[in-house]
PQR file of N, CA, C, O and H, with PARSE charges and radii, in Angstrom:
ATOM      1  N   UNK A   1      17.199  76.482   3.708 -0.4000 1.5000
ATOM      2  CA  UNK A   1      15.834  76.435   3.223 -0.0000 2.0000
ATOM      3  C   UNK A   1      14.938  75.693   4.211  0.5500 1.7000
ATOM      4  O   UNK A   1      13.712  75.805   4.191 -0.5500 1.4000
ATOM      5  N   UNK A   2      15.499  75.055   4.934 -0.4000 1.5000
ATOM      6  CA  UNK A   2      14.671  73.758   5.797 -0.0000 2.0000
ATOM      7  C   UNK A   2      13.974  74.723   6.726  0.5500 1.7000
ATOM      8  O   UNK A   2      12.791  74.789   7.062 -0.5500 1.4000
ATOM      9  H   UNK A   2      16.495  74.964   4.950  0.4000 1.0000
ATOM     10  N   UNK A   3      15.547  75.819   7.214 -0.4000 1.5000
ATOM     11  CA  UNK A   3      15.292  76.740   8.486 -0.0000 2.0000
ATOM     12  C   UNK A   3      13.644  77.904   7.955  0.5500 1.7000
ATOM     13  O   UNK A   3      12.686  78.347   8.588 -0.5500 1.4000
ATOM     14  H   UNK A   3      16.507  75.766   6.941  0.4000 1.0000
ATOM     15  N   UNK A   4      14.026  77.969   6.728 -0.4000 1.5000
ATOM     16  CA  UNK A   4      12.697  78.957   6.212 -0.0000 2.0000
ATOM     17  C   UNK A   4      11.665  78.445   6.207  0.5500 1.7000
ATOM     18  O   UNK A   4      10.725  78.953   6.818 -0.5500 1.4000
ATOM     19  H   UNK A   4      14.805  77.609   6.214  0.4000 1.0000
ATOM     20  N   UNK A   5      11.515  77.085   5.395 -0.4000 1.5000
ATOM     21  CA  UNK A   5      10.204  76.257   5.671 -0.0000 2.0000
ATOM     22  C   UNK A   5      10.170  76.326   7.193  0.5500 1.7000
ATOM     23  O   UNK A   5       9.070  76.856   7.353 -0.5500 1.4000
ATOM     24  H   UNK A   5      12.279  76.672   4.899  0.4000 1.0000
ATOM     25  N   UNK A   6      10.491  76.200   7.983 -0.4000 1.5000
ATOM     26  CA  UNK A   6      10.010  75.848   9.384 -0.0000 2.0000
ATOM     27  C   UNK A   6       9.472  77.413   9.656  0.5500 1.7000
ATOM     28  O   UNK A   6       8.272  77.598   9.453 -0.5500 1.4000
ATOM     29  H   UNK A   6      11.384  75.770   7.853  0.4000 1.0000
ATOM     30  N   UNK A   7      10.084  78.276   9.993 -0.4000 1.5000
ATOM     31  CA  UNK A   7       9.484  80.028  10.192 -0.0000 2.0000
ATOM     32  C   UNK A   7       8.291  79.802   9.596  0.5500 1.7000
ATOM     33  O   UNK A   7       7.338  79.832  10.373 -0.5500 1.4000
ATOM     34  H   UNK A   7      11.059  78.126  10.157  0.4000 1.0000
ATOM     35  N   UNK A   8       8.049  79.589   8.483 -0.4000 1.5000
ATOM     36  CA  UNK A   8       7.249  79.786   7.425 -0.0000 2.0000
ATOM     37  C   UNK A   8       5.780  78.780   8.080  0.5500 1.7000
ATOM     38  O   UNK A   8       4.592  79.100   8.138 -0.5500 1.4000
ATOM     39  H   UNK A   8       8.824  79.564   7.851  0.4000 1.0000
ATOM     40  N   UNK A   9       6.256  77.905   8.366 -0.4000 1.5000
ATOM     41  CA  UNK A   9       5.223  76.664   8.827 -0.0000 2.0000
ATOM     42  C   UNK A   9       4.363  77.208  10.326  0.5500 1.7000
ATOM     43  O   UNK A   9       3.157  77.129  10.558 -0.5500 1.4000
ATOM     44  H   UNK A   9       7.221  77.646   8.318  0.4000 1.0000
ATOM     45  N   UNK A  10       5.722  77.898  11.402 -0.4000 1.5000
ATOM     46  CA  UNK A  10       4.961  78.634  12.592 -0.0000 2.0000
ATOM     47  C   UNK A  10       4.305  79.117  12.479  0.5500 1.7000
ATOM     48  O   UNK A  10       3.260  78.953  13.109 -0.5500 1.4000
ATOM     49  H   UNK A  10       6.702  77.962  11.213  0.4000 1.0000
ATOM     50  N   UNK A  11       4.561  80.487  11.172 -0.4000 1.5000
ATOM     51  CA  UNK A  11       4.168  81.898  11.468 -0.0000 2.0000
ATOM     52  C   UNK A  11       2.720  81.761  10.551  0.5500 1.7000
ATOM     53  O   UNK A  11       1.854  82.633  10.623 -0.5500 1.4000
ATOM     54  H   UNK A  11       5.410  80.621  10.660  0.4000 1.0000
ATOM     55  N   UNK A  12       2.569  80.480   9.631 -0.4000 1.5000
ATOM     56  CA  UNK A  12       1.539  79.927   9.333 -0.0000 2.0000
ATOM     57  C   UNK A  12       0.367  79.670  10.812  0.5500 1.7000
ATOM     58  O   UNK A  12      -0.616  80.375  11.040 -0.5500 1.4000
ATOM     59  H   UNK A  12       3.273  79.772   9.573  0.4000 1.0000
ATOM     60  N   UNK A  13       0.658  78.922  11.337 -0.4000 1.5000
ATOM     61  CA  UNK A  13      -0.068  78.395  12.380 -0.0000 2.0000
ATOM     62  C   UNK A  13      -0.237  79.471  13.561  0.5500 1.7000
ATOM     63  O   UNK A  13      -1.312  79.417  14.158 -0.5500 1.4000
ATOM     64  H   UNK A  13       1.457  78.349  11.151  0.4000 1.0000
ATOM     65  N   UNK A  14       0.674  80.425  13.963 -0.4000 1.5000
ATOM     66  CA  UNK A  14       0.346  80.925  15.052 -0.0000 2.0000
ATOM     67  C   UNK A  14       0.369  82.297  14.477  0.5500 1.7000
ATOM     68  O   UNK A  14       1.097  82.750  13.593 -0.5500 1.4000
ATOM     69  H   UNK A  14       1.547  80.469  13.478  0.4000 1.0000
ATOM     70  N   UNK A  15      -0.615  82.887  15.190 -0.4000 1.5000
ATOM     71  CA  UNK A  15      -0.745  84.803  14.892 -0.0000 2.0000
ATOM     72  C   UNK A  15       0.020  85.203  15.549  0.5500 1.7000
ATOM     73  O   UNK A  15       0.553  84.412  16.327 -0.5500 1.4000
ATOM     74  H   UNK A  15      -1.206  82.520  15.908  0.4000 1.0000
ATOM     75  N   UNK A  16       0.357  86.343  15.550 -0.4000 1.5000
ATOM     76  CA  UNK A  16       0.984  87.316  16.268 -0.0000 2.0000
ATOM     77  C   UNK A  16       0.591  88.078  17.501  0.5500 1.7000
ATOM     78  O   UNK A  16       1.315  88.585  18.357 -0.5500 1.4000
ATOM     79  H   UNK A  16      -0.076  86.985  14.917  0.4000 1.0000
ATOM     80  N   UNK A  17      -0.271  88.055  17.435 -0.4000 1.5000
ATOM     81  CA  UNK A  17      -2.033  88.499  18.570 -0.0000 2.0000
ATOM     82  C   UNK A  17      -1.793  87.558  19.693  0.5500 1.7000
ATOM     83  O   UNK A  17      -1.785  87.809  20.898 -0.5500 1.4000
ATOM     84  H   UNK A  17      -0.860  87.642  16.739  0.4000 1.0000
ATOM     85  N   UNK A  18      -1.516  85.955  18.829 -0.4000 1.5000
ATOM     86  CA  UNK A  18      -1.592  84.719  20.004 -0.0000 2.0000
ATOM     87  C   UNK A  18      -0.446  84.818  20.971  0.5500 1.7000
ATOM     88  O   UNK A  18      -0.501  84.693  22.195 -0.5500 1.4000
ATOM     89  H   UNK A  18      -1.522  85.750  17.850  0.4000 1.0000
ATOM     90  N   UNK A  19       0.709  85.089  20.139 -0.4000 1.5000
ATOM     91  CA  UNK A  19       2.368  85.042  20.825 -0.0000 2.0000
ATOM     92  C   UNK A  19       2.397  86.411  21.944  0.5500 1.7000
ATOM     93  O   UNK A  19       2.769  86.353  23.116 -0.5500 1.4000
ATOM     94  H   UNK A  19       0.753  85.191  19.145  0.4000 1.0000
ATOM     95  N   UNK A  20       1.845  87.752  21.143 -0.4000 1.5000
ATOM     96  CA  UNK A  20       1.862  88.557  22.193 -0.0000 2.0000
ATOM     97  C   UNK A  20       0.987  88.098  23.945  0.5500 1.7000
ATOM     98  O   UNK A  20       1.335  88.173  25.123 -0.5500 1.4000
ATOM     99  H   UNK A  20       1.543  87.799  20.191  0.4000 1.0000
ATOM    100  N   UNK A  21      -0.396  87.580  23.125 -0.4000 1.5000
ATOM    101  CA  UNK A  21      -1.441  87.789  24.256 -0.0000 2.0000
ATOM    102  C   UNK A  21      -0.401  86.618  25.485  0.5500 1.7000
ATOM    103  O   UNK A  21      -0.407  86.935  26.674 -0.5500 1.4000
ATOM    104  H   UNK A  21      -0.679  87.519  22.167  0.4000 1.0000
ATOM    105  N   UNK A  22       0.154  85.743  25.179 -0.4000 1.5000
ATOM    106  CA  UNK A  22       1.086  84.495  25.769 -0.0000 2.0000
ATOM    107  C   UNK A  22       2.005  85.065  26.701  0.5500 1.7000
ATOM    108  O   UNK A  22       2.335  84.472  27.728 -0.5500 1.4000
ATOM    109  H   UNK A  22       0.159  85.485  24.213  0.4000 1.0000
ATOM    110  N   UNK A  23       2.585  86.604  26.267 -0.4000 1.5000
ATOM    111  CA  UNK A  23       3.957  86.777  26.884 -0.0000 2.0000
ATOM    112  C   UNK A  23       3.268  87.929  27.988  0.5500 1.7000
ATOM    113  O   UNK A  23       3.810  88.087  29.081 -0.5500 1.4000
ATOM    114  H   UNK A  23       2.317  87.085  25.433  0.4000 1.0000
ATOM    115  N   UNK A  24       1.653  88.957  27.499 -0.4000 1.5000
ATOM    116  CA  UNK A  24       1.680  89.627  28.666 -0.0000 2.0000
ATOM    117  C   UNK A  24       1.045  88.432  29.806  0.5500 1.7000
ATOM    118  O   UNK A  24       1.177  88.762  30.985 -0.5500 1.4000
ATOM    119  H   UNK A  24       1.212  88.828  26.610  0.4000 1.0000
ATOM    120  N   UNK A  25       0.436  87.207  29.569 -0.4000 1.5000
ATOM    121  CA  UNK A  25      -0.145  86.105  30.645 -0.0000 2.0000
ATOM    122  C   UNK A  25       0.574  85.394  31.342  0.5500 1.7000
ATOM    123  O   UNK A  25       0.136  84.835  32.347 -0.5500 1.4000
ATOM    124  H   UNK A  25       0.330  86.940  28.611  0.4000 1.0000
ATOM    125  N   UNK A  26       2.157  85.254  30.822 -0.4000 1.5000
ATOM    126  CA  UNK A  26       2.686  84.112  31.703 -0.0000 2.0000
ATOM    127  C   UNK A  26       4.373  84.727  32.340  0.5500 1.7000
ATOM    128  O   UNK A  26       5.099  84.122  33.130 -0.5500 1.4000
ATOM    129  H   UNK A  26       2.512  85.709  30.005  0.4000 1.0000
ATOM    130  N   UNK A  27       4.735  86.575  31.459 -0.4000 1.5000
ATOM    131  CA  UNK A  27       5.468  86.871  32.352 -0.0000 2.0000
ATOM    132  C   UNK A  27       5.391  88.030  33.037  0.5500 1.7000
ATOM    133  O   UNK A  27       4.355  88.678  32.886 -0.5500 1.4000
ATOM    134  H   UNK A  27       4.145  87.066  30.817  0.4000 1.0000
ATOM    135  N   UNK A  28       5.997  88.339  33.557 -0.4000 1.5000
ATOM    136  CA  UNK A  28       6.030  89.962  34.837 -0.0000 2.0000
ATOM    137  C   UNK A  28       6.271  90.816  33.806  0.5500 1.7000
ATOM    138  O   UNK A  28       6.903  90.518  32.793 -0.5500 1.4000
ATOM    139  H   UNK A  28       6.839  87.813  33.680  0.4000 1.0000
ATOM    140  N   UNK A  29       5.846  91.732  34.014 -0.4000 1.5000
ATOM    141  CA  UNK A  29       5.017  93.044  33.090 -0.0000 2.0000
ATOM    142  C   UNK A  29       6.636  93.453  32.671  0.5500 1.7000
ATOM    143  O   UNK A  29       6.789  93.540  31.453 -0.5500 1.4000
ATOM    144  H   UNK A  29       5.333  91.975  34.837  0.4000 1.0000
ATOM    145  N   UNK A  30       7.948  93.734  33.549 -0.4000 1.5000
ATOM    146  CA  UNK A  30       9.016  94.235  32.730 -0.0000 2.0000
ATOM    147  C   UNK A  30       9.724  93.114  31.761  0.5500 1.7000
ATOM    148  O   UNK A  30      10.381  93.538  30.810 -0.5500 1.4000
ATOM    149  H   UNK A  30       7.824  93.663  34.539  0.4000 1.0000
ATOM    150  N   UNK A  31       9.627  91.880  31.940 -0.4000 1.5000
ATOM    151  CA  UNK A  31       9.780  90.713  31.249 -0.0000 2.0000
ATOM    152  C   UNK A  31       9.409  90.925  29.778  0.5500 1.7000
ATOM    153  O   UNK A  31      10.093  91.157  28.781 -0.5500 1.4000
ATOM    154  H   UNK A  31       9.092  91.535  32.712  0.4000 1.0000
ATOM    155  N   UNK A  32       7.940  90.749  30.003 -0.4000 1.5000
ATOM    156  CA  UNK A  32       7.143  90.682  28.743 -0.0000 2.0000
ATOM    157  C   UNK A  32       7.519  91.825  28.248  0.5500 1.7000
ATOM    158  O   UNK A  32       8.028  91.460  27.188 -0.5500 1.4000
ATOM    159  H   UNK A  32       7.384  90.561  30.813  0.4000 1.0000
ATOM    160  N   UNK A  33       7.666  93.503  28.302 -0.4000 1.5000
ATOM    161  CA  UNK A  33       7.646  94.511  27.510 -0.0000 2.0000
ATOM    162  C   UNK A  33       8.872  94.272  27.120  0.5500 1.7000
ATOM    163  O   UNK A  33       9.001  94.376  25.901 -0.5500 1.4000
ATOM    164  H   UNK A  33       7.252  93.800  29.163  0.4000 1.0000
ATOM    165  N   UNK A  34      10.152  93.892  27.893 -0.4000 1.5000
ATOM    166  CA  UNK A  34      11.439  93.271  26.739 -0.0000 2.0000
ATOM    167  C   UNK A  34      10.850  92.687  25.559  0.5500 1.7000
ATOM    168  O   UNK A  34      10.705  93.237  24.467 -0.5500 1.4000
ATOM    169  H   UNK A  34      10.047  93.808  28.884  0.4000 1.0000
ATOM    170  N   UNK A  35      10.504  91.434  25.915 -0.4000 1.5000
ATOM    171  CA  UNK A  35      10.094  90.562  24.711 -0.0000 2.0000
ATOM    172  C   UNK A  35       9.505  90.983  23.832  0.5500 1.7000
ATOM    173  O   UNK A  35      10.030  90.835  22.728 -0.5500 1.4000
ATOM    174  H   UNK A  35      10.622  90.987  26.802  0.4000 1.0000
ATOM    175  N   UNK A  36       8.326  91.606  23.890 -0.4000 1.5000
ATOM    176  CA  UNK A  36       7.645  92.398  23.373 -0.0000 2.0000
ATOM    177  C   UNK A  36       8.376  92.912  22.098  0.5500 1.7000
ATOM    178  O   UNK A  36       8.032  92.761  20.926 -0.5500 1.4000
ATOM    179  H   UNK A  36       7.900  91.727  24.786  0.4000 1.0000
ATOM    180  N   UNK A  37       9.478  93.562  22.605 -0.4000 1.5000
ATOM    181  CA  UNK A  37      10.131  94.264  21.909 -0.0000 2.0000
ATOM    182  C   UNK A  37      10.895  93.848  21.004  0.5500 1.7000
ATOM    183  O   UNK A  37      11.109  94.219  19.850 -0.5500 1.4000
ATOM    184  H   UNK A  37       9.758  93.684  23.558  0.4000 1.0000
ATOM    185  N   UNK A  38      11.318  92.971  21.694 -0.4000 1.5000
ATOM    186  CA  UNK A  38      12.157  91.875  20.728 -0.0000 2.0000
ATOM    187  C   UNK A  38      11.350  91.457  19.449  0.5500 1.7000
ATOM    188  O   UNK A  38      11.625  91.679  18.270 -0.5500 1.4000
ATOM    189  H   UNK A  38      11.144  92.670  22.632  0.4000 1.0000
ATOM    190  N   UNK A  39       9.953  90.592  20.159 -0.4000 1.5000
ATOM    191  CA  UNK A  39       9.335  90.354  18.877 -0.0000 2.0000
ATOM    192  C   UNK A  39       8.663  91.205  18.026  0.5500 1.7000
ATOM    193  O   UNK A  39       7.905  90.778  17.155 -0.5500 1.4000
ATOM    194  H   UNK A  39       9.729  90.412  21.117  0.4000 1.0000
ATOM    195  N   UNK A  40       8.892  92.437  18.219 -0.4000 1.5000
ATOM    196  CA  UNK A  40       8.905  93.248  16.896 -0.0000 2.0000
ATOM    197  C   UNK A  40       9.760  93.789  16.348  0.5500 1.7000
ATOM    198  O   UNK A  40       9.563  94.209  15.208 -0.5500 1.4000
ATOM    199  H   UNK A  40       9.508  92.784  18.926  0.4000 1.0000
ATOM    200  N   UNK A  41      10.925  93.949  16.946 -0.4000 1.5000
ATOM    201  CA  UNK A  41      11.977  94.124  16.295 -0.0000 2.0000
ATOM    202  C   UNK A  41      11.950  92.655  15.341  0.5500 1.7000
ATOM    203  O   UNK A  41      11.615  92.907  14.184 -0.5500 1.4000
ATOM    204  H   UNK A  41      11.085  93.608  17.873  0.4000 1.0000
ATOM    205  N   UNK A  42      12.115  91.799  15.486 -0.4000 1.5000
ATOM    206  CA  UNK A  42      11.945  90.453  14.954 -0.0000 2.0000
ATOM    207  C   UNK A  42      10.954  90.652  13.986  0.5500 1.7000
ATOM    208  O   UNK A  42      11.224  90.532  12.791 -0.5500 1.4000
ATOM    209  H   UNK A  42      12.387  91.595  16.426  0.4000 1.0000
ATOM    210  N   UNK A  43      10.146  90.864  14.272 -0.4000 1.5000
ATOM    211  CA  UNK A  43       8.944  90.982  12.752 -0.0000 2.0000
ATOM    212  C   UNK A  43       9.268  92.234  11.745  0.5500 1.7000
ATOM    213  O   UNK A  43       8.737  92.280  10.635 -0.5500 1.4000
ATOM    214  H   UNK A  43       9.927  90.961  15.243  0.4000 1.0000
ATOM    215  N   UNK A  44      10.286  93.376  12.257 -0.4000 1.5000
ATOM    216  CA  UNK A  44      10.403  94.561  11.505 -0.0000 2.0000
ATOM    217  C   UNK A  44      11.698  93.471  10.715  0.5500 1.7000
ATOM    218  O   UNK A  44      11.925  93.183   9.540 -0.5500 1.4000
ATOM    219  H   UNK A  44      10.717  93.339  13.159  0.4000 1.0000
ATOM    220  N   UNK A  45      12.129  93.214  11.589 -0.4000 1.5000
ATOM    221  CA  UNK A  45      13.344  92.249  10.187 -0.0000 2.0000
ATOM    222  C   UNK A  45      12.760  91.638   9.424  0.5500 1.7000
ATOM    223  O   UNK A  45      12.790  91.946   8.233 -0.5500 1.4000
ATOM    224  H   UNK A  45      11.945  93.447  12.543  0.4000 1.0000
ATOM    225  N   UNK A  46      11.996  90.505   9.921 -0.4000 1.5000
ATOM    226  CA  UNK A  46      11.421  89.905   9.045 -0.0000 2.0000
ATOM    227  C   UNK A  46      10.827  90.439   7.365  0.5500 1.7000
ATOM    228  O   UNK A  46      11.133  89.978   6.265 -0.5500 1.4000
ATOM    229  H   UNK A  46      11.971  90.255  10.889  0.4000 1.0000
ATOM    230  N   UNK A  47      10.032  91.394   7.665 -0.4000 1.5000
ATOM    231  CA  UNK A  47       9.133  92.193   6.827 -0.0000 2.0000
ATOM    232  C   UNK A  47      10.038  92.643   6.252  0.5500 1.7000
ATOM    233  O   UNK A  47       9.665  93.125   5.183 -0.5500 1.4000
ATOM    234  H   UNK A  47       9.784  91.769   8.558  0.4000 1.0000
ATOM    235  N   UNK A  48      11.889  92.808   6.554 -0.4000 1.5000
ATOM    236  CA  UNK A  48      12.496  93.806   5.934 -0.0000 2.0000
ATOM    237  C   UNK A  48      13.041  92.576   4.825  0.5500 1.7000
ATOM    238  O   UNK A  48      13.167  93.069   3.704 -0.5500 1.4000
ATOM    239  H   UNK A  48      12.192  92.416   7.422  0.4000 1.0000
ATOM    240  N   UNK A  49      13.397  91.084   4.866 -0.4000 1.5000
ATOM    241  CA  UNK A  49      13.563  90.966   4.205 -0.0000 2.0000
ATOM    242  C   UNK A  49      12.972  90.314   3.228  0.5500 1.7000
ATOM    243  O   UNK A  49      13.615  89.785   2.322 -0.5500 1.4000
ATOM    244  H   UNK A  49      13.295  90.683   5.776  0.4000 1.0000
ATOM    245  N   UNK A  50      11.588  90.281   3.316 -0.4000 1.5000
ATOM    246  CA  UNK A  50      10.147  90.263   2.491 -0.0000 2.0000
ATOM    247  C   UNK A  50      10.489  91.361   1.318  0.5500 1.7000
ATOM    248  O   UNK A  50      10.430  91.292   0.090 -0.5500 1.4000
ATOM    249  H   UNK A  50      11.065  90.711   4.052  0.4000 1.0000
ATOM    250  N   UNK A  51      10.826  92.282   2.121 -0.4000 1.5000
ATOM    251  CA  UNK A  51      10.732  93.739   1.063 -0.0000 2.0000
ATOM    252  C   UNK A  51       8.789  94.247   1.266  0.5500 1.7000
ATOM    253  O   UNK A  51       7.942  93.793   2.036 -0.5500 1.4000
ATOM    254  H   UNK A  51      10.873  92.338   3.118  0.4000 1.0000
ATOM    255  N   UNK A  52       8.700  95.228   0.308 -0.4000 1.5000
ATOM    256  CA  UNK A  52       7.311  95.863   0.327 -0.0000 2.0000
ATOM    257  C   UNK A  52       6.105  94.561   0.172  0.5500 1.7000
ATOM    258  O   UNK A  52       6.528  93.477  -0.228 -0.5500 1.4000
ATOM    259  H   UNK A  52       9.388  95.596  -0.318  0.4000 1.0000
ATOM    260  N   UNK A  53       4.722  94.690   0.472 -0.4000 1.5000
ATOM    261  CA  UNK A  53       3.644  93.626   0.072 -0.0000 2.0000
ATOM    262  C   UNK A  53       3.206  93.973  -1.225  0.5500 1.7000
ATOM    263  O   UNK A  53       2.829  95.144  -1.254 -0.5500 1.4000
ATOM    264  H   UNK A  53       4.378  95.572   0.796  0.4000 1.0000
ATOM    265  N   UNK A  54       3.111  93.348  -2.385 -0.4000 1.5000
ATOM    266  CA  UNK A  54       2.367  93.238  -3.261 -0.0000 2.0000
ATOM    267  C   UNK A  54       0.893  94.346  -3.675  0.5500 1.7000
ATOM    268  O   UNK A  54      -0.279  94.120  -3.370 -0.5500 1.4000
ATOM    269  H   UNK A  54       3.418  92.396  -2.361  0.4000 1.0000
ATOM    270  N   UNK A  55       1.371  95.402  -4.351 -0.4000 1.5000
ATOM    271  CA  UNK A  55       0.282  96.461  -4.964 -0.0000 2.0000
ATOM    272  C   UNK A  55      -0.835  95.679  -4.855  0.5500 1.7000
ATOM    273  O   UNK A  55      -0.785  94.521  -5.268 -0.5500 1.4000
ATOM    274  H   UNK A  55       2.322  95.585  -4.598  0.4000 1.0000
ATOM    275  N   UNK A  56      -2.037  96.208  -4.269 -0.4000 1.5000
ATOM    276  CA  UNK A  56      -3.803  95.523  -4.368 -0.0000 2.0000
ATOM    277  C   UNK A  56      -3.986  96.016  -5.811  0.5500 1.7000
ATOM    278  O   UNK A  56      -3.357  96.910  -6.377 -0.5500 1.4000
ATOM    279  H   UNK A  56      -2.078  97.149  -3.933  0.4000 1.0000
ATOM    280  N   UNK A  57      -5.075  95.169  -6.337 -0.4000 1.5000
ATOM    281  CA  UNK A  57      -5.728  95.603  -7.797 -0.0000 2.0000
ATOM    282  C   UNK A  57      -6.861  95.796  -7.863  0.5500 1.7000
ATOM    283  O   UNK A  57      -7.371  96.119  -8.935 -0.5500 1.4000
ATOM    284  H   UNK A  57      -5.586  94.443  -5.877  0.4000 1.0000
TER
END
């Protein structure tokens, strides 16, 4: 639970916009499109074990 509060506390504070814009500025273009990748594979897990978002009303 500690490990979730902490995810939970980052992904609070930093966007996703911020982490990408970080990785095409500080590595070499085949670098970053790994990572890239990674961190969405990483967010497709994530979201997977969220499950669906909450019906709007």
């Amino acid at each position: 639970m500690v490990l979730l509060g902490a995810f939970a506390a980052i992904a609070a504070a930093v966007k996703r916009e911020s982490i990408e814009a970080v990785v095409r500025q500080k590595m070499k273009p085949e670098a970053a499109a790994l990572n890239l990748k990674a961190l969405e594979e990483g967010y497709a897990a994530g979201r997977g074990l969220l499950g669906p978002p909450p019906a709007s009303t």
